[in-house]
CHARMM internal coordinates of N, CA and C (Angstrom, degrees):
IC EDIT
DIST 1 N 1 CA 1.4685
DIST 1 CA 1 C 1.5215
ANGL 1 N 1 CA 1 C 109.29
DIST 1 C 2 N 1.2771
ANGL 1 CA 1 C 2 N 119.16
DIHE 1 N 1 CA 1 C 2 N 128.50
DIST 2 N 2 CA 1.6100
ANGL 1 C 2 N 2 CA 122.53
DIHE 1 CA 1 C 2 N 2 CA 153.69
DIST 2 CA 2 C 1.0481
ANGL 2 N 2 CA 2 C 122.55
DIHE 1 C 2 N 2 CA 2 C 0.82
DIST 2 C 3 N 1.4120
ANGL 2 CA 2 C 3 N 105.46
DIHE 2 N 2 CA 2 C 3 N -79.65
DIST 3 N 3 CA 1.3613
ANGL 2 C 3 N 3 CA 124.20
DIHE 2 CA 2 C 3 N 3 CA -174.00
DIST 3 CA 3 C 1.7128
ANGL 3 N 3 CA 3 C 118.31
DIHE 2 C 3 N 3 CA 3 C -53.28
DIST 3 C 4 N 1.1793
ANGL 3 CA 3 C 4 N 115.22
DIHE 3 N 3 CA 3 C 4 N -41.05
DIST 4 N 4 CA 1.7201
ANGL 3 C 4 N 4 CA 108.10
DIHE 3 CA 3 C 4 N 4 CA -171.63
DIST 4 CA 4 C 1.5601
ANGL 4 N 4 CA 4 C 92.10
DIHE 3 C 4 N 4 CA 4 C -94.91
DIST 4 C 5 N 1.5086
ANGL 4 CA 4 C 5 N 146.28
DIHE 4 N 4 CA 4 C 5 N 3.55
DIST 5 N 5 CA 1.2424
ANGL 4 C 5 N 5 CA 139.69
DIHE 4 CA 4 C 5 N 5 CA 149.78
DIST 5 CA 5 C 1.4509
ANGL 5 N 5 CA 5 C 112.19
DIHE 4 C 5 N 5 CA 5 C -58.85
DIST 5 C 6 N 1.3516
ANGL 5 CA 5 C 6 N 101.67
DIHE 5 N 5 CA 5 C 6 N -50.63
DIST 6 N 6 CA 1.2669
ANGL 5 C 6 N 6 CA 92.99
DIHE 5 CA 5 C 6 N 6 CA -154.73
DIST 6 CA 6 C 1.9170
ANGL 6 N 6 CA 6 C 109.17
DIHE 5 C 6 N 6 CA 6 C -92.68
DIST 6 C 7 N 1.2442
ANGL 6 CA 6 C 7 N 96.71
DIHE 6 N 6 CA 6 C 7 N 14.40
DIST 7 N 7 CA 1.5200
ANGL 6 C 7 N 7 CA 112.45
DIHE 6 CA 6 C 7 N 7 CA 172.43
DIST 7 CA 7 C 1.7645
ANGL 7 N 7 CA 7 C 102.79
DIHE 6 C 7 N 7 CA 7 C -100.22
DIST 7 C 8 N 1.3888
ANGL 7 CA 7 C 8 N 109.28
DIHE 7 N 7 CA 7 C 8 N -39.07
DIST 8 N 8 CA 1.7842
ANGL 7 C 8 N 8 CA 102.08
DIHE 7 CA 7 C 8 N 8 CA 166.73
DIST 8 CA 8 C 1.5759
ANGL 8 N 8 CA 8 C 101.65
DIHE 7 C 8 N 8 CA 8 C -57.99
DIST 8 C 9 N 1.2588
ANGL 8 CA 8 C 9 N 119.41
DIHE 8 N 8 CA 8 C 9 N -69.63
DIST 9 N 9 CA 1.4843
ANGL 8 C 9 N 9 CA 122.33
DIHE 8 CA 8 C 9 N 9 CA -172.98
DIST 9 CA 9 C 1.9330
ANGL 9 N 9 CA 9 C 108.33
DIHE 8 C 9 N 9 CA 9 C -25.62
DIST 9 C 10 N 1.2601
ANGL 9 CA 9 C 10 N 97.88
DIHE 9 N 9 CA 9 C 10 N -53.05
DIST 10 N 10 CA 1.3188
ANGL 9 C 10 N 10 CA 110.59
DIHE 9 CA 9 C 10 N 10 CA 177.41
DIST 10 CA 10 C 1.5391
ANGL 10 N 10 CA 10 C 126.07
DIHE 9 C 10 N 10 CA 10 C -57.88
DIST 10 C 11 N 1.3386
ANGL 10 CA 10 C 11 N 105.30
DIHE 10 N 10 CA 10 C 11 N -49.77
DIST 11 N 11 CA 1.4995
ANGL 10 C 11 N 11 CA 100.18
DIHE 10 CA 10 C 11 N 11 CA 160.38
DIST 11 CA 11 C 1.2472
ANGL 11 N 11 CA 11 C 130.25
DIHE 10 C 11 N 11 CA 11 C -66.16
DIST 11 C 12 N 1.2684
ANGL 11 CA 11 C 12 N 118.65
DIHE 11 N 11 CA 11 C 12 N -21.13
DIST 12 N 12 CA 1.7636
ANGL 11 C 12 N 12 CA 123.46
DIHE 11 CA 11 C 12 N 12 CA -149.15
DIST 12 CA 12 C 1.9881
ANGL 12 N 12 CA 12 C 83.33
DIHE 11 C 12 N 12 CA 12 C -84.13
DIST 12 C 13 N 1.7005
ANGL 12 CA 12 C 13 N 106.80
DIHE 12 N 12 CA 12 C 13 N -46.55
DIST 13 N 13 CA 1.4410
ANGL 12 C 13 N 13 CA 106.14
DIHE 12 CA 12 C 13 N 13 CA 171.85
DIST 13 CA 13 C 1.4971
ANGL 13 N 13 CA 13 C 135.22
DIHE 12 C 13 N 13 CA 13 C -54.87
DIST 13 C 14 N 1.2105
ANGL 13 CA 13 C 14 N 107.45
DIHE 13 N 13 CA 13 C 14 N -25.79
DIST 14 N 14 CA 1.3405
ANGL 13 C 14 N 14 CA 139.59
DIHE 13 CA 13 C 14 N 14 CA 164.13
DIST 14 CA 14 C 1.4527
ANGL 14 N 14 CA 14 C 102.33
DIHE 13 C 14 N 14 CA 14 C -54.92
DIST 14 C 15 N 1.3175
ANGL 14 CA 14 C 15 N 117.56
DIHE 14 N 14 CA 14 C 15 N -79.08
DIST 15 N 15 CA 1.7694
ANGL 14 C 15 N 15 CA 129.31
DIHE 14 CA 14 C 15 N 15 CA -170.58
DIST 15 CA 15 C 1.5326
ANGL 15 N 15 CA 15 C 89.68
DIHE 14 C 15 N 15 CA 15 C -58.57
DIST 15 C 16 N 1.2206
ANGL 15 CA 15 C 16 N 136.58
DIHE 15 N 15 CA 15 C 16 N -34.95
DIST 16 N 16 CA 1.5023
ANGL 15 C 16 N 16 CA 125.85
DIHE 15 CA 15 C 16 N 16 CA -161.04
DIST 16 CA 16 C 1.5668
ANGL 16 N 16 CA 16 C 94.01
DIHE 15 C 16 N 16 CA 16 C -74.89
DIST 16 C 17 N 1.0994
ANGL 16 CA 16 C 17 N 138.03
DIHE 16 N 16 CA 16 C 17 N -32.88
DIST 17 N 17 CA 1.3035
ANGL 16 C 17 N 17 CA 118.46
DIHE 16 CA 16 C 17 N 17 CA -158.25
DIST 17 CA 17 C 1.6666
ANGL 17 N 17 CA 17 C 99.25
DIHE 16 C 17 N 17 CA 17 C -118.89
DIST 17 C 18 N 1.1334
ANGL 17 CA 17 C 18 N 120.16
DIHE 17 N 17 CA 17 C 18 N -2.34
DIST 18 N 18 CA 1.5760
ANGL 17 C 18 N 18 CA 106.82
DIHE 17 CA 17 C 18 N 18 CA 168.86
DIST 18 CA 18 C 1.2691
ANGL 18 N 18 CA 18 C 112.24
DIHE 17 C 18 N 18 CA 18 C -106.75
DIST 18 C 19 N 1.5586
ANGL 18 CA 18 C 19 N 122.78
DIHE 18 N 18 CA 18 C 19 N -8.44
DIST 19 N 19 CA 1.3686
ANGL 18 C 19 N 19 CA 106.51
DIHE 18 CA 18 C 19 N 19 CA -175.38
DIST 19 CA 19 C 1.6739
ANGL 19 N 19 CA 19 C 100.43
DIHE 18 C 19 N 19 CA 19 C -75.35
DIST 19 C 20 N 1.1553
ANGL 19 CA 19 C 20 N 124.63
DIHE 19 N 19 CA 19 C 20 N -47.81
DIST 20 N 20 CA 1.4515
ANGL 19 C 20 N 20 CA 124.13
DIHE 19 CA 19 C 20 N 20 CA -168.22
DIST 20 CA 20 C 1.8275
ANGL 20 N 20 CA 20 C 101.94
DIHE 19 C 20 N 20 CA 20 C -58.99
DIST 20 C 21 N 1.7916
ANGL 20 CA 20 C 21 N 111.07
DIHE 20 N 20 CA 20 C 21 N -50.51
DIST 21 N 21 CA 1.3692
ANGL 20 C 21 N 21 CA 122.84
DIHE 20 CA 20 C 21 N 21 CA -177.93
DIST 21 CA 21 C 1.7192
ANGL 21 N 21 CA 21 C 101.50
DIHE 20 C 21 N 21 CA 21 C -33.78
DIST 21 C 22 N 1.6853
ANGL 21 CA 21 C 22 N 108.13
DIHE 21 N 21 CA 21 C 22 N -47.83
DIST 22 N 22 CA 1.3904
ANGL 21 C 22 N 22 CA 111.45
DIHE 21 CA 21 C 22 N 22 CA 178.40
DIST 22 CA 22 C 1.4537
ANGL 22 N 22 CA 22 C 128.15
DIHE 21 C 22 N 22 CA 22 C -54.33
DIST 22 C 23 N 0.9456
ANGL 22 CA 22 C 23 N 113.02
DIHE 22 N 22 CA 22 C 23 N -68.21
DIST 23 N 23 CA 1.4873
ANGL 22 C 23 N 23 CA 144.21
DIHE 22 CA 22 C 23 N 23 CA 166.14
DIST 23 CA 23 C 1.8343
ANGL 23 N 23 CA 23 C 97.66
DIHE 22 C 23 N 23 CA 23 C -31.96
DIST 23 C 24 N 1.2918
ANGL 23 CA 23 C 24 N 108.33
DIHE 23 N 23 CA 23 C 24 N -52.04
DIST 24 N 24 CA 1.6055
ANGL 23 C 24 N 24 CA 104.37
DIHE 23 CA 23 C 24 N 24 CA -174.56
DIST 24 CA 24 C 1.7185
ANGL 24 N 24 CA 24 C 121.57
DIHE 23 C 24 N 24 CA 24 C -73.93
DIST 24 C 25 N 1.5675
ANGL 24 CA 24 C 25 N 87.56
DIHE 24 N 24 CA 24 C 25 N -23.20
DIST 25 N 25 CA 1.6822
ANGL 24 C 25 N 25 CA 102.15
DIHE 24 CA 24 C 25 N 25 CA 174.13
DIST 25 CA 25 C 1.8302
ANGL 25 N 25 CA 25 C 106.45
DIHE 24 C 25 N 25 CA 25 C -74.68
DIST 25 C 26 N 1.3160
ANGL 25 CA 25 C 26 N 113.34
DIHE 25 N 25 CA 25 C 26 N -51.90
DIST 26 N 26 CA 1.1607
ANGL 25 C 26 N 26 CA 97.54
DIHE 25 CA 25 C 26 N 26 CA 165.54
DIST 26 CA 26 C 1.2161
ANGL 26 N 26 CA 26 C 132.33
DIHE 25 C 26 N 26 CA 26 C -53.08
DIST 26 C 27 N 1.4076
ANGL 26 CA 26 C 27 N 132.00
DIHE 26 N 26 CA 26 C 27 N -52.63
DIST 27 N 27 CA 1.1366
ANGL 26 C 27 N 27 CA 135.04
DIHE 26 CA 26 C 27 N 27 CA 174.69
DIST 27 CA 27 C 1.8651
ANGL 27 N 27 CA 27 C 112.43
DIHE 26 C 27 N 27 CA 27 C -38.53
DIST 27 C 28 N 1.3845
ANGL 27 CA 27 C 28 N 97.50
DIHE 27 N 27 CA 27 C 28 N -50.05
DIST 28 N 28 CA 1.7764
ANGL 27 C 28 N 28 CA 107.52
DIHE 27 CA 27 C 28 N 28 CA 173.38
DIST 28 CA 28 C 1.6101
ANGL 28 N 28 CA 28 C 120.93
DIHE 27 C 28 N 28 CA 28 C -46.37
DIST 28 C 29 N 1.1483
ANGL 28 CA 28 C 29 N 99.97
DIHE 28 N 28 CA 28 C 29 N -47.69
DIST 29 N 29 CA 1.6378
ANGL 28 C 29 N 29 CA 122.61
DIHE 28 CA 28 C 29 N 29 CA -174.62
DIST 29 CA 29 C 1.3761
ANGL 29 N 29 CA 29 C 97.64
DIHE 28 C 29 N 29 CA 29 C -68.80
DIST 29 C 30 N 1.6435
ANGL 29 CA 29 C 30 N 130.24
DIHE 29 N 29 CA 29 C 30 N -54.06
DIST 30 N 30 CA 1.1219
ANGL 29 C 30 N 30 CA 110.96
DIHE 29 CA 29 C 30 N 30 CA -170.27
DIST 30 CA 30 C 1.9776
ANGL 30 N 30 CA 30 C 118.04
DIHE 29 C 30 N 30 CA 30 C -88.76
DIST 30 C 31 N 1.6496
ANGL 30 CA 30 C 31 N 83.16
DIHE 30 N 30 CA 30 C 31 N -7.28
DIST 31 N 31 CA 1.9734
ANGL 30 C 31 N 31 CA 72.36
DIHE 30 CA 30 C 31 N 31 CA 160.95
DIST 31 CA 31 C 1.8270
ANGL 31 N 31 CA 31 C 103.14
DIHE 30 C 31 N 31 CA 31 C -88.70
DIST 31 C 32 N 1.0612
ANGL 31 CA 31 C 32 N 150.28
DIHE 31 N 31 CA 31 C 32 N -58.96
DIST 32 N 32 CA 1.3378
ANGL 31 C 32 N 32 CA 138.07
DIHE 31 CA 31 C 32 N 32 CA 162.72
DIST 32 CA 32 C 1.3717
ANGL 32 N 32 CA 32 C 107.76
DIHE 31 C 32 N 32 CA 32 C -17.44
DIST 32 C 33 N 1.2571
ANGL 32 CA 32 C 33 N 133.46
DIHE 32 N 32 CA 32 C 33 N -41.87
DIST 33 N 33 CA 1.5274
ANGL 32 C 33 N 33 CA 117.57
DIHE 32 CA 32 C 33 N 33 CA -170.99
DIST 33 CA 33 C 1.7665
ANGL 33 N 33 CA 33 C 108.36
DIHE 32 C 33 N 33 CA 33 C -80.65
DIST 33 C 34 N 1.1938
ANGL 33 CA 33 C 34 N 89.92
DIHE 33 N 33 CA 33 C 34 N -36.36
DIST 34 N 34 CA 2.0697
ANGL 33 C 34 N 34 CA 89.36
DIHE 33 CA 33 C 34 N 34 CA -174.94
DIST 34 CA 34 C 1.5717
ANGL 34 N 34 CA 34 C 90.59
DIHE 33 C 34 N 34 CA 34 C -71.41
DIST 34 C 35 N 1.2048
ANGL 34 CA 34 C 35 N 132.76
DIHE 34 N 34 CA 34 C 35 N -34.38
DIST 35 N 35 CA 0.9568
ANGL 34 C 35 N 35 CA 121.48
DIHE 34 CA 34 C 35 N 35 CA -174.29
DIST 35 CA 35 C 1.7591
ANGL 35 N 35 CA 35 C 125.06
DIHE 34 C 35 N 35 CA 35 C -51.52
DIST 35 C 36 N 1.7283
ANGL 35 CA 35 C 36 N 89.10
DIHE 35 N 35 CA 35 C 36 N -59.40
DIST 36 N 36 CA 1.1309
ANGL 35 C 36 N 36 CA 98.69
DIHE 35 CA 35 C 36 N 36 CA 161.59
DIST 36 CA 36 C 1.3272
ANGL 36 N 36 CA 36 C 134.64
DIHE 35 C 36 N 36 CA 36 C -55.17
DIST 36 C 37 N 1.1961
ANGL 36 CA 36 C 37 N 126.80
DIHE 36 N 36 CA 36 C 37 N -60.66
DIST 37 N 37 CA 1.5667
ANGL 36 C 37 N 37 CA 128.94
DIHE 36 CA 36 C 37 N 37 CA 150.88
DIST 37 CA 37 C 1.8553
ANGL 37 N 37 CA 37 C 122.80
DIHE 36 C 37 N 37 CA 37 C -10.09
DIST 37 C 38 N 1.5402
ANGL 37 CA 37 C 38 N 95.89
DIHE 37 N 37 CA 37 C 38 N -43.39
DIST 38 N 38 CA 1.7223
ANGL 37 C 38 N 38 CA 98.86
DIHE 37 CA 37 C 38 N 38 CA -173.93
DIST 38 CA 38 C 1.6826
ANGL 38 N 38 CA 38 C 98.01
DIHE 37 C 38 N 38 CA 38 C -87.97
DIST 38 C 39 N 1.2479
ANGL 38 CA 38 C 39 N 101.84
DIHE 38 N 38 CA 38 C 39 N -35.16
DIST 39 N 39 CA 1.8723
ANGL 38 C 39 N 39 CA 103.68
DIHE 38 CA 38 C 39 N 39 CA 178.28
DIST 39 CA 39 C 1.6948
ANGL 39 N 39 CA 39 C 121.82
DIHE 38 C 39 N 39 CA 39 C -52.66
DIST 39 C 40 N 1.8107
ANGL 39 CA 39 C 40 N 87.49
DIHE 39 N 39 CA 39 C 40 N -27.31
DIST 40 N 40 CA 1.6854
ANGL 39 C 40 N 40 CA 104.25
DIHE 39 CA 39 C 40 N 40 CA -162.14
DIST 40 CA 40 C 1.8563
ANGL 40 N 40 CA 40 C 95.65
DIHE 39 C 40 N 40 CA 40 C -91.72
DIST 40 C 41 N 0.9894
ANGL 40 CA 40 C 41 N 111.02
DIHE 40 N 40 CA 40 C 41 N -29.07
DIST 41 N 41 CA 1.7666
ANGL 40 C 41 N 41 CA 121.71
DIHE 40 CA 40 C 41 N 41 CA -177.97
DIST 41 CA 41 C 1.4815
ANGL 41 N 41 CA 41 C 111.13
DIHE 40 C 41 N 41 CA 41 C -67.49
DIST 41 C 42 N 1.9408
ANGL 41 CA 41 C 42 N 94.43
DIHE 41 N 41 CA 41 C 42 N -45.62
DIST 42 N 42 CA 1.4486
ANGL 41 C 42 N 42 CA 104.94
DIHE 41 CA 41 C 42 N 42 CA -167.11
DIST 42 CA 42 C 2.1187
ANGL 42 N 42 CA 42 C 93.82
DIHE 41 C 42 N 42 CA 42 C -69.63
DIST 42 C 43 N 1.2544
ANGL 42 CA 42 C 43 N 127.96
DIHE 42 N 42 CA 42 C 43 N -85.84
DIST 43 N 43 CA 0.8309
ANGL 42 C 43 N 43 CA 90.69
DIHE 42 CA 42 C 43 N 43 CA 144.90
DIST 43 CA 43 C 1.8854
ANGL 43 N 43 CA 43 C 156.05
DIHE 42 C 43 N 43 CA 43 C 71.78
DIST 43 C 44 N 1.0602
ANGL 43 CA 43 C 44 N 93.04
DIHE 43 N 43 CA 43 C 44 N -128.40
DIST 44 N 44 CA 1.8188
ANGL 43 C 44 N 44 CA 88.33
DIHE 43 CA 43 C 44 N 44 CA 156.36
DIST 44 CA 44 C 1.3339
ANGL 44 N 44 CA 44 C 126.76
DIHE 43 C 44 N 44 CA 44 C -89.83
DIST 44 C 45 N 1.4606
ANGL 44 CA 44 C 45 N 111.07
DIHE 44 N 44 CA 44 C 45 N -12.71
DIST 45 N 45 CA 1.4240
ANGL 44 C 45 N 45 CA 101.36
DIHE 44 CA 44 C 45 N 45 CA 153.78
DIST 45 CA 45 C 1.6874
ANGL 45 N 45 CA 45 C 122.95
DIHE 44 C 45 N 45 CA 45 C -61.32
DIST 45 C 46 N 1.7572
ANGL 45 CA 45 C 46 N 109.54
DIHE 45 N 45 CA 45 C 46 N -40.54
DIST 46 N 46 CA 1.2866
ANGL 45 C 46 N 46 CA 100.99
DIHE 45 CA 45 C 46 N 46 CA 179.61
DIST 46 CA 46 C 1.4127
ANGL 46 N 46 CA 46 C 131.50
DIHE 45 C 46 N 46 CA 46 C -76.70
DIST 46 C 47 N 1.6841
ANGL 46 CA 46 C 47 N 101.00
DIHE 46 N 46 CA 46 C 47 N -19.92
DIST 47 N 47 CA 1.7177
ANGL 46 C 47 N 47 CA 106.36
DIHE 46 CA 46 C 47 N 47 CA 157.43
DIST 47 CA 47 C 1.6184
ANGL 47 N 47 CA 47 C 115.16
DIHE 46 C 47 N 47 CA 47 C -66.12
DIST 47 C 48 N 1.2624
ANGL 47 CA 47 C 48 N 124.73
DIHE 47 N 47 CA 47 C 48 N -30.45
DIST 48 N 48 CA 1.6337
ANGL 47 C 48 N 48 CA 128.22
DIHE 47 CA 47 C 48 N 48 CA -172.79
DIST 48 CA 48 C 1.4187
ANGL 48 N 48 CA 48 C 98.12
DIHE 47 C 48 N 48 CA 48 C -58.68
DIST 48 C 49 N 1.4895
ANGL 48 CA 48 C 49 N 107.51
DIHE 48 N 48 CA 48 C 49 N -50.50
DIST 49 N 49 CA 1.8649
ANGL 48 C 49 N 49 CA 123.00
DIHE 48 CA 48 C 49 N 49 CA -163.54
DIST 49 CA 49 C 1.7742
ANGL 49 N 49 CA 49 C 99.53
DIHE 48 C 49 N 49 CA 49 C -76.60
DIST 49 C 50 N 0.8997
ANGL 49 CA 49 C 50 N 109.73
DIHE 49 N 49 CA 49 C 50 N -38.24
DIST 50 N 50 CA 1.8622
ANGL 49 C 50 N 50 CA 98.85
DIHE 49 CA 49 C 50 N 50 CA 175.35
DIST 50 CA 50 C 1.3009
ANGL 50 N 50 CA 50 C 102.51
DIHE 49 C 50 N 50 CA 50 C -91.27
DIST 50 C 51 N 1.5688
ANGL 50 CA 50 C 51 N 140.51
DIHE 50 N 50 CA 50 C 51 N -21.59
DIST 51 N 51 CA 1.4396
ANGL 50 C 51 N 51 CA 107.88
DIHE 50 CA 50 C 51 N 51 CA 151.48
DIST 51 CA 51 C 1.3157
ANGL 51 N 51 CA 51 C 133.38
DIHE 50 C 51 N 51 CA 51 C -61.11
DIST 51 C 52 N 1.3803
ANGL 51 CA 51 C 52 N 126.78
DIHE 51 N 51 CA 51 C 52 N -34.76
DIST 52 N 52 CA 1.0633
ANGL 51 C 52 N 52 CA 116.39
DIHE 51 CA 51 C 52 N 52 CA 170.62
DIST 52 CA 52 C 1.5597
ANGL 52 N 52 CA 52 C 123.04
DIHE 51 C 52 N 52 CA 52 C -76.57
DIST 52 C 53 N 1.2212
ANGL 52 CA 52 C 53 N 127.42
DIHE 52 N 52 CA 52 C 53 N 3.77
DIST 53 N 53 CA 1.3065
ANGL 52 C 53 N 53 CA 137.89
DIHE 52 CA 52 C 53 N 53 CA -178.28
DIST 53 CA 53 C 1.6671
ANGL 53 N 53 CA 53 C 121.76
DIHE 52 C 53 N 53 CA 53 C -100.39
DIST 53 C 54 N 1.0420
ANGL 53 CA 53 C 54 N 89.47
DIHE 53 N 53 CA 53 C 54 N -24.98
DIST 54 N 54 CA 1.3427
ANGL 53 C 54 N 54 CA 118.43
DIHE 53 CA 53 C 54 N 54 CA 173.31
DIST 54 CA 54 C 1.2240
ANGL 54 N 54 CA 54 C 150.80
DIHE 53 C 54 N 54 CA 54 C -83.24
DIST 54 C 55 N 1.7517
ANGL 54 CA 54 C 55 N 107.22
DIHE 54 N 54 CA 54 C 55 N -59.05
DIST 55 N 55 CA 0.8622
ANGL 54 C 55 N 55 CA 143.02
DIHE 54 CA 54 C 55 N 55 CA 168.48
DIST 55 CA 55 C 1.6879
ANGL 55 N 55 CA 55 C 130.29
DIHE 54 C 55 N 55 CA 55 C -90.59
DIST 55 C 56 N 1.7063
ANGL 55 CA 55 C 56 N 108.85
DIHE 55 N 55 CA 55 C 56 N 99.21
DIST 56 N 56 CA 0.8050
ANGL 55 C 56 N 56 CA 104.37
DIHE 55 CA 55 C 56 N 56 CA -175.34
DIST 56 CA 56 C 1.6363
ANGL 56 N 56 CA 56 C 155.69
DIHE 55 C 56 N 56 CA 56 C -55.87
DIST 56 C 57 N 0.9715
ANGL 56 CA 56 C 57 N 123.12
DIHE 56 N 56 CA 56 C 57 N 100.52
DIST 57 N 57 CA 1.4677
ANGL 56 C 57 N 57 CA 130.00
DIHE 56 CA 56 C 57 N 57 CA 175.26
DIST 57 CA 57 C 1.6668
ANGL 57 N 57 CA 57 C 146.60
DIHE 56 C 57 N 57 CA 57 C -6.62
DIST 57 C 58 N 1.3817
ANGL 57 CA 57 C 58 N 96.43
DIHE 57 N 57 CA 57 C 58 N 88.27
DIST 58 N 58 CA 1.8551
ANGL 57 C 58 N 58 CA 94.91
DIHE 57 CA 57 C 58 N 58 CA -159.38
DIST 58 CA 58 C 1.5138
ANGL 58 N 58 CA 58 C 98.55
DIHE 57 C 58 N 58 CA 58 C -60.84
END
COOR INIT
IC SEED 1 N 1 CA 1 C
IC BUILD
């Protein structure tokens, strides 16, 4: 029937453009996270280095 063709047709276009859409969101998320991670490192190193620069010494 017509009708359930053109509802496969419809999905198969569907899966064509979200599986990759997916795949690219992940990829995004996990460069944002290393990102974050080095932002979050960088960071407390630069609070560690102006406390001790700073902050005077009992």
């Amino acid at each position: 029937s017509p009708g359930i063709a053109e509802a496969l047709v419809a999905t198969a276009a569907g899966l064509f453009a979200a599986i990759p859409a997916t795949l690219g969101y992940n990829l995004f998320r996990a460069t944002i996270r290393g990102m974050t991670e080095t932002m979050d490192y960088f960071a407390l190193q630069l609070l560690h280095h102006l406390q001790k620069r700073l902050l005077p010494k009992k």
